[in-house]
C-alpha positions as CSV (number, residue, x, y, z in Angstrom):
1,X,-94.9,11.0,31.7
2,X,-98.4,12.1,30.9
3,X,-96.7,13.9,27.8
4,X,-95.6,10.0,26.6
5,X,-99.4,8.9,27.0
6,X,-101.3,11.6,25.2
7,X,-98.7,10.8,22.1
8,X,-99.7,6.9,21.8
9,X,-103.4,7.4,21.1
10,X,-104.2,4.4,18.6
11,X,-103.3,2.7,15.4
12,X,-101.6,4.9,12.5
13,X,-102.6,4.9,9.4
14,X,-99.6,3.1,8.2
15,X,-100.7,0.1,10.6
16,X,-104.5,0.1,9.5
17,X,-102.8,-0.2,6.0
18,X,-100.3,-3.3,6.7
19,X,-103.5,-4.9,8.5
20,X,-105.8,-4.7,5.6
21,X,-103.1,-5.8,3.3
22,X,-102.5,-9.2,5.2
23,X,-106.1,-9.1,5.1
24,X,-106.2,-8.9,1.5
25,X,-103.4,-11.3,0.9
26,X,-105.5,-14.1,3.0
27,X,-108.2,-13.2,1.2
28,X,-107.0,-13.9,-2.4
29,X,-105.4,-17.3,-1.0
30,X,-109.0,-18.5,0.2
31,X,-110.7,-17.3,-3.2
32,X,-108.4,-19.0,-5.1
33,X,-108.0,-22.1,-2.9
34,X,-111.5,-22.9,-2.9
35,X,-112.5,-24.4,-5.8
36,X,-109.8,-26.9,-5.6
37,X,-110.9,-28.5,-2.5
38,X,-114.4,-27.8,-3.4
39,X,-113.8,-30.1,-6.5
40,X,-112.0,-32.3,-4.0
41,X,-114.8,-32.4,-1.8
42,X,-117.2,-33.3,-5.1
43,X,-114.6,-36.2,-6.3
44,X,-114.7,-37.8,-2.8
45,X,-118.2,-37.5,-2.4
46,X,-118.7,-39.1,-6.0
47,X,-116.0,-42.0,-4.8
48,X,-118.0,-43.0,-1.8
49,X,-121.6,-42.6,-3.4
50,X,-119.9,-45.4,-6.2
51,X,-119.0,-47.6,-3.3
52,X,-121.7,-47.4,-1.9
53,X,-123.8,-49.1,-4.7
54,X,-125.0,-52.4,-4.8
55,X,-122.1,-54.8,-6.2
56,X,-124.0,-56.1,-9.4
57,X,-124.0,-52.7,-11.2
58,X,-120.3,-52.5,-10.6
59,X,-119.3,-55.9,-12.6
60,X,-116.7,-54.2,-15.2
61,X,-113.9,-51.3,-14.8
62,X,-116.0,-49.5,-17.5
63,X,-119.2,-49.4,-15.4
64,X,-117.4,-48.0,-12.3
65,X,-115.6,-45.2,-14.5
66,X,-119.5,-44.4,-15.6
67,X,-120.7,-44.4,-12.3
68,X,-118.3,-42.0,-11.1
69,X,-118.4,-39.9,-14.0
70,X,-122.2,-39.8,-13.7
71,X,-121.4,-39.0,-10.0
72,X,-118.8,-35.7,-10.7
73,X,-120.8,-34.4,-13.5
74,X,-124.1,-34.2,-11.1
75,X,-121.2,-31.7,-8.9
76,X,-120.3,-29.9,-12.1
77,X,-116.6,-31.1,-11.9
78,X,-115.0,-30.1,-15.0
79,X,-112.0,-32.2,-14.8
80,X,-113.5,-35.5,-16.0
81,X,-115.2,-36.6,-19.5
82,X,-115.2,-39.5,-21.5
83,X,-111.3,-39.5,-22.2
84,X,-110.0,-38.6,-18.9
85,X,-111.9,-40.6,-16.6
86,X,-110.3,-43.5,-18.5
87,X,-106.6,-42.1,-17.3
88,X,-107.8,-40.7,-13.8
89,X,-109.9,-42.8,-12.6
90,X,-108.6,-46.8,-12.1
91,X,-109.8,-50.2,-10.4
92,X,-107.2,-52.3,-9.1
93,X,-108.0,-56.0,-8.8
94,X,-107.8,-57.7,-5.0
95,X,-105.1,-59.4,-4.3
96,X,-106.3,-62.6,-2.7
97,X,-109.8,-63.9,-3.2
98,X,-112.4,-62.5,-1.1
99,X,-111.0,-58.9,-0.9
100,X,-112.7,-56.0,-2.6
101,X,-112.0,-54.0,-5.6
102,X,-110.2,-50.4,-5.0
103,X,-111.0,-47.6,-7.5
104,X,-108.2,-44.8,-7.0
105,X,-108.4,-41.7,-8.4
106,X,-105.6,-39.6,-8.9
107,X,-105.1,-36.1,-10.8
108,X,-103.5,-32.6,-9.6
109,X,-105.5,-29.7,-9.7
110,X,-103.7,-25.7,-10.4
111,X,-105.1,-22.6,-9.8
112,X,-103.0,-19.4,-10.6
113,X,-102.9,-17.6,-7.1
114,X,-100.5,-14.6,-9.2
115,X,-99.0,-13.7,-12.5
116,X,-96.8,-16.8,-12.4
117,X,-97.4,-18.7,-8.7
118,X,-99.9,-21.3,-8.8
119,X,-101.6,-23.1,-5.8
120,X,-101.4,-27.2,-6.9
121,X,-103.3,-29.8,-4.9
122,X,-102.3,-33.8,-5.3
123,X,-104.9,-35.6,-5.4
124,X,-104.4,-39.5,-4.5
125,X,-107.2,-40.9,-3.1
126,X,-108.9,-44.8,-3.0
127,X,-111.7,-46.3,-1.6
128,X,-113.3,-50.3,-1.7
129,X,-115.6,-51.3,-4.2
130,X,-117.6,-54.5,-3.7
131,X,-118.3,-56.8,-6.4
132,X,-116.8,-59.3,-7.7
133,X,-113.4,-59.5,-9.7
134,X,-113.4,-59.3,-13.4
């Protein structure tokens, strides 16, 4: 019996090598994951900071896509220029009278996490926008 217990003294080599692999492997996944939701995090923050303002700068769909784009470029979100916000980024009029505005923007985001395996994030997000109708 004490022969069994002097045998079993610790971690191989072998296991401190699967254990820094997995670390590895979570490693790359985080590094490569995180400047998708950090633009994520920019494009939501640049939503809410547009809805946020008072409703008479907000009178056409053109000045909201500005405002926004004014918004992700202060984050240094690539993504969005001139062209795209256009496509990306749109206001949908309220249905009944009375109801606000909803800008929605919606894009996916890839990063390469391997040779040929990408990480992609959907984004679909929307948010109220006061103001009136145009």
């Amino acid at each position: 019996m004490n022969l069994i217990k002097r045998r079993q003294g610790g971690i191989t080599f072998i296991g401190i090598l699967l254990i820094l692999a997995v670390l590895a492997c979570f490693v790359l996944f985080v590094l490569k994951a995180f400047p998708l939701y950090n633009e994520y995090f920019a494009v939501k923050t640049a939503m809410n900071s547009v809805a946020s303002q008072p409703a008479d700068l907000l009178v056409t769909t053109r000045d909201i896509q500005k405002s926004f784009l004014r918004n992700v470029q202060l984050n240094n979100v690539q993504r969005f220029d001139d062209r795209s916000v256009k496509e990306l980024v749109t206001i949908q009029k309220p249905e009944k009278k009375g109801q606000p505005r909803v800008m929605r923007v919606k894009y996916e985001a890839r990063n390469v996490l391997f040779k040929n395996i990408y990480l992609l994030m959907a984004v679909d997000e929307s948010i109220a926008i006061g103001g009136a109708a145009e």
